[in-house]
C-alpha positions in Angstrom: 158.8 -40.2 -84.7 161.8 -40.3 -82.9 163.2 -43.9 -81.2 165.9 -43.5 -78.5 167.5 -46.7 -77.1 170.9 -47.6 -74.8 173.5 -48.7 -76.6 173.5 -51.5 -74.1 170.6 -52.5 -75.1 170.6 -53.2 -78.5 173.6 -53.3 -81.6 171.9 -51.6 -85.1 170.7 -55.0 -86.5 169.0 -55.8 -82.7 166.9 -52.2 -83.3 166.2 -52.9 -86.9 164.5 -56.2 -85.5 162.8 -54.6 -82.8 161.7 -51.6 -85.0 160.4 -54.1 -87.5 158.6 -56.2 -85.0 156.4 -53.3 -84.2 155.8 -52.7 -88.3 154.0 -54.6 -90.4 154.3 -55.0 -94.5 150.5 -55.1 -94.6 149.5 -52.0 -95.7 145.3 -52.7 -94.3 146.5 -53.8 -91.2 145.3 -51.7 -88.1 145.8 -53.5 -85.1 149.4 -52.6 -84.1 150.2 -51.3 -80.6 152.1 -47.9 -79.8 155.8 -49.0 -79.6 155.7 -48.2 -76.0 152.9 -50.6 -75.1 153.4 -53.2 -72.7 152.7 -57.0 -74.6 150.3 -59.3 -72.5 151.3 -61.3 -70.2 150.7 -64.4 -72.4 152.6 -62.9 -74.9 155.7 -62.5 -72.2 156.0 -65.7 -70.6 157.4 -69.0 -72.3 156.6 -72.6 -71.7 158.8 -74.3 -69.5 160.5 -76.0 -72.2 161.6 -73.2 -73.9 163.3 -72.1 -70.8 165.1 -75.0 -70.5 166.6 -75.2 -73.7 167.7 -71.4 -72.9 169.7 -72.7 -70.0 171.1 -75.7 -72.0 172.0 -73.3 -74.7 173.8 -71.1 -71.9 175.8 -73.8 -70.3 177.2 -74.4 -73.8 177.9 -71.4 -74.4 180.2 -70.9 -71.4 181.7 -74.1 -71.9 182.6 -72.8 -75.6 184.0 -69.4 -73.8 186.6 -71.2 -71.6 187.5 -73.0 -74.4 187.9 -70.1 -76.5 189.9 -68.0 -74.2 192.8 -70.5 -74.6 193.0 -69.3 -78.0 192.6 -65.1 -77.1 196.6 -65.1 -76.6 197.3 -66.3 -80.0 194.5 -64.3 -81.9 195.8 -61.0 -79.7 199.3 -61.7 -81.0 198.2 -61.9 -84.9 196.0 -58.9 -84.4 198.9 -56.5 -83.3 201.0 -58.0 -85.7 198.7 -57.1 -88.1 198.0 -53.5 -87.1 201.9 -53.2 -86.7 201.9 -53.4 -90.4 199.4 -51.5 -91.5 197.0 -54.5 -92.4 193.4 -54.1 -92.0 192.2 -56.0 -88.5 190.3 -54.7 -85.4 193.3 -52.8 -84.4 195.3 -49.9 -86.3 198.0 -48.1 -85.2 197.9 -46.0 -88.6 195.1 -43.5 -87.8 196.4 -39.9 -88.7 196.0 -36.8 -85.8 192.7 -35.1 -87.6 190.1 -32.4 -86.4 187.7 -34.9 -86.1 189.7 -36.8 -82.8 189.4 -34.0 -80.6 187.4 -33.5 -77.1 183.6 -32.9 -78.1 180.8 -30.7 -76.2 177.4 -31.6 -76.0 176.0 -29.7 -78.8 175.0 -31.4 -81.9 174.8 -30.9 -85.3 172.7 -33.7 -87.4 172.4 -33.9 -91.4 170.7 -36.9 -93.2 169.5 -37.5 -97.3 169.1 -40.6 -98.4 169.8 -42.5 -102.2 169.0 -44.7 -104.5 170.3 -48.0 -103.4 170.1 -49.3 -106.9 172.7 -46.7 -107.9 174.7 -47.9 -105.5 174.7 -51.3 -106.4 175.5 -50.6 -110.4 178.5 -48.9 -109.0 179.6 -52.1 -106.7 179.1 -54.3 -109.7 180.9 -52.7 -112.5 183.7 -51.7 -110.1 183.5 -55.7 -108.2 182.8 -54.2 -104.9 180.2 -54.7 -102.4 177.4 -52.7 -101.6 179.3 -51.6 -98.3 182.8 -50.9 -100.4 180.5 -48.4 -102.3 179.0 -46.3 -99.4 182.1 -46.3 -97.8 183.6 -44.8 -101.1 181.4 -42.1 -100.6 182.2 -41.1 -97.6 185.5 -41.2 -98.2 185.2 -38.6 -101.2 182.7 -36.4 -98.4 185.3 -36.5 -96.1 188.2 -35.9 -98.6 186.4 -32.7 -99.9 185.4 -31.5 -97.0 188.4 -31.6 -94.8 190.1 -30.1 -98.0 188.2 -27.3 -97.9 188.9 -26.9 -94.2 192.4 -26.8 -95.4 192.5 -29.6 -92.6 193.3 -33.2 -94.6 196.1 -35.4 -93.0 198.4 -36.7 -95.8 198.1 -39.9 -94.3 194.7 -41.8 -95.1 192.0 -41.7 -92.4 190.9 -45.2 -91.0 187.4 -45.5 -90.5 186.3 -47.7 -87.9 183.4 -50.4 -89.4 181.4 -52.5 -87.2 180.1 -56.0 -88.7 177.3 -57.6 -87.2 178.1 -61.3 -85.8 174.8 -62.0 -85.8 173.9 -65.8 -86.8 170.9 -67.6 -86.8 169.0 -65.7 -83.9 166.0 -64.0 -85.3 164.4 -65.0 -82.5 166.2 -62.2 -80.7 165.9 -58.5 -80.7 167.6 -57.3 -78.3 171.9 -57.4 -77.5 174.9 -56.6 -79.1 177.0 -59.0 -81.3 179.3 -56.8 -83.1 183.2 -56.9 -84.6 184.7 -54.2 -86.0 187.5 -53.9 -88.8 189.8 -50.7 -89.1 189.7 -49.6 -92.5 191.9 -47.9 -94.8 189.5 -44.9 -96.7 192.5 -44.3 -99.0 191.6 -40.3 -98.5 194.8 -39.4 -99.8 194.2 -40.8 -103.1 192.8 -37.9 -105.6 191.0 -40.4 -107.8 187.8 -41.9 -106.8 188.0 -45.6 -108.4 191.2 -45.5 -106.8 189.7 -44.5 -103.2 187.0 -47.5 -103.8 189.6 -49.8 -105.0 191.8 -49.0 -101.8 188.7 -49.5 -99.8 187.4 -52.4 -101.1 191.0 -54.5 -100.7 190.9 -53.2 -97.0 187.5 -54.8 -96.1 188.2 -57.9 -97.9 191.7 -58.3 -95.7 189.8 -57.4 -92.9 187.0 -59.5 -93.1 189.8 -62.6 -93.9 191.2 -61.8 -90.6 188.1 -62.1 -89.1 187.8 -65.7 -90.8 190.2 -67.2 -88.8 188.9 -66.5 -85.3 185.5 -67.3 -83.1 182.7 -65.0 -82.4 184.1 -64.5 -78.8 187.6 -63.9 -80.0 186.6 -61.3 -82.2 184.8 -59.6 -79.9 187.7 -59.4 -77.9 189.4 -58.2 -80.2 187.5 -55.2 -81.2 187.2 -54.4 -77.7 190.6 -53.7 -77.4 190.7 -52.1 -80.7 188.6 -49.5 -79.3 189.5 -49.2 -76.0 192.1 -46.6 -76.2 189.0 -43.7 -76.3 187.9 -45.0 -72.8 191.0 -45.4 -71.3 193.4 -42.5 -72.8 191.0 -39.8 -71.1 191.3 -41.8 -67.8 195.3 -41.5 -68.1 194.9 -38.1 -69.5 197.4 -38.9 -72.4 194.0 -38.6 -75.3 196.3 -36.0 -76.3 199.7 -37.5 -76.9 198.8 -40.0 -78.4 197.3 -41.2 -81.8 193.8 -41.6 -82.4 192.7 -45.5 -82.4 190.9 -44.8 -85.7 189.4 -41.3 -87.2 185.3 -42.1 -87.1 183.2 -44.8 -87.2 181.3 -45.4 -90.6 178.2 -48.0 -89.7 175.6 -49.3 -92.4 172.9 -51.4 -90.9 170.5 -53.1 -93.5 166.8 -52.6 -92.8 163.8 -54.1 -94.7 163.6 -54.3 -98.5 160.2 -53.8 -98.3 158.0 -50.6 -97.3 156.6 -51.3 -93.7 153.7 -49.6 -92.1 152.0 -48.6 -89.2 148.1 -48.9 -88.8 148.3 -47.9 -92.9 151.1 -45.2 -92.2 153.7 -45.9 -94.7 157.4 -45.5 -93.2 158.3 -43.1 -95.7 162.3 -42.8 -94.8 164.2 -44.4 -91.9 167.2 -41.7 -90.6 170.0 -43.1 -88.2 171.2 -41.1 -85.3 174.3 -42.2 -83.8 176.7 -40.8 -81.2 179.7 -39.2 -81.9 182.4 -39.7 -78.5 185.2 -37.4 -77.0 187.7 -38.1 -79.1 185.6 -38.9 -81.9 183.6 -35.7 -83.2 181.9 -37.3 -86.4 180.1 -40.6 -86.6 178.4 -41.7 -90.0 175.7 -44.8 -90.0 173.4 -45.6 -92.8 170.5 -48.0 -92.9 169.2 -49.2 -95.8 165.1 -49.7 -96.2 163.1 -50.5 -99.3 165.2 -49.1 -101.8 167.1 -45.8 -100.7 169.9 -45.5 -98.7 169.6 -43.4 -95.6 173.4 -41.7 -94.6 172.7 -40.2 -91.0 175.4 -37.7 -89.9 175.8 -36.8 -86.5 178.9 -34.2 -85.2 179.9 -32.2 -82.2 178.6 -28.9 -83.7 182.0 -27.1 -81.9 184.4 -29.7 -83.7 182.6 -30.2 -87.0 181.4 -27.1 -88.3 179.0 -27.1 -91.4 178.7 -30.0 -90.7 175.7 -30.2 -94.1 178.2 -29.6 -96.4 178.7 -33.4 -96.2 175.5 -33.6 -97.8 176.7 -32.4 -101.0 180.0 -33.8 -101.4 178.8 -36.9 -101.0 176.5 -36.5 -103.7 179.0 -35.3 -105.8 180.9 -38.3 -104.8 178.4 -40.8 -106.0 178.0 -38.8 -109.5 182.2 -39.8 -109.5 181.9 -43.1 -108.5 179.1 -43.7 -111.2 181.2 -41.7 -113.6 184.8 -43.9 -113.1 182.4 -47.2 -113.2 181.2 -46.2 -116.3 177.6 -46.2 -114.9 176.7 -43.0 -115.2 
């Protein structure tokens, strides 16, 4: 089965929830809907009271705003500042030229395997690194050996661009985005791979400390304009003379740790498809569900040729990792 929704519409944790809501855990359940079938009318409308608390809850909220824009100048500042030095934050001037920040086509190339998630996690523990620090590891090795054997690996190391969710306590919601991001440093210049993780693993922690200091709205501000040179360099026709904001966007949604089902159907794996951008001819999301973790490539299939290749290095990649952790 094949899902397609509008960015607009929904950030990766929204369309976990709303894939989930239309799942069940119960294996002998066989009463769910298609997930294209309208919910009754009962099921649609809320009580008056709820409604009212959602308009409370949005006049707070744009009180909060204007009191948070007062702050955007002095967040702004410390970002750039930041980025001027190389520091991890939602803004980076440090992204090398690379073939993957080029003008795409509409052709596609797509490539997916999933892994253990429990080997991933020995790794994070033995090397004091998160779950996320480890899958980005591996795509930094994937990238490293694959660009190398394109002959096409800037000396400089690619910054990935990571979205974190800034979702709170609203699992009442399934729909909307809520989403910073932090520019980090892969370290793909760095020929070991406990070094790489290490490198990786320091840049997530700086970023997410930078992140610690400002609101919701403020960082979403700040992202924005972190990636807002791919919309508005093609508008002024300068995409190429000047650097790329970041290299690709790596993504890792979590899912449900347990198998879900549909009218007894088990969901046997769970595949993200994301969408590379002019500009940006690789993006790499993974999701995790029960316990594998799903990496989804996507590429322009001009700019990114065997593009499956990927596949295997990060494979190898993971075999390091467990290897330098002394997991193996």
């Amino acid at each position: 089965m094949y899902l397609k929704a509008h960015h607009a519409l929904v950030d990766g944790v929204s369309a976990q929830r709303l894939l989930q809501s239309g799942l069940t855990e119960d294996p002998d359940r066989r009463d769910l809907p298609p997930p294209w079938a309208r919910q009754p009318e009962s099921a649609r409308t809320r009580p008056p009271r709820e409604e009212r608390l959602d308009l409370n809850r949005a006049a707070r909220s744009a009180l909060n705003v204007l009191g948070e824009a007062a702050g955007l100048p002095g967040a702004l500042a410390r970002t750039v500042n930041r980025g001027l030095h190389e520091q991890a934050a939602p803004l980076s001037f440090s992204a090398p030229r690379s073939m993957l920040n080029v003008p795409i086509t509409g052709a596609r190339r797509f490539a997916a395997q999933s892994w253990p998630i429990e080997r991933i996690r020995r790794v994070g523990k033995a090397a004091d690194a998160t779950l996320n620090d480890v899958v980005l590891a591996m795509c930094s090795g994937a990238l490293r050996s694959y660009l190398l054997g394109l002959d096409a690996l800037p000396d400089s190391p690619l910054i990935a661009m990571v979205p974190v969710s800034l979702h709170v306590d609203d699992h009442h919601r399934e729909g909307g985005n809520a989403i910073g991001v932090v520019m980090c440093n892969l370290g793909t210049h760095l020929t070991d791979p406990a070094a790489r993780l290490a490198a990786i693993s320091a840049s997530m922690t700086d970023g997410k400390a930078a992140m610690a200091g400002m609101s919701a709205v403020q960082i979403m501000a700040m992202s924005a304009i972190g990636v807002s040179p791919l919309a508005l360099a093609p508008l002024l026709g300068v995409q190429n003379l000047l650097r790329p904001p970041f290299n690709l966007v790596i993504s890792n949604v979590p899912g449900s740790r347990s198998p879900l089902y549909y009218n007894g159907a088990r969901l046997d794996g769970l595949y993200p498809l994301s969408i590379p951008v002019d500009g940006q001819a690789l993006n790499i999301t993974c999701t995790s569900y029960s316990d594998s973790m799903a990496f989804g490539l996507t590429g322009c299939r001009r700019s990114v040729p065997h593009l499956q290749r990927m596949l295997g290095h990060l494979d190898d990649e993971l075999l390091l990792l467990e290897s330098a952790a002394g997991v193996a």
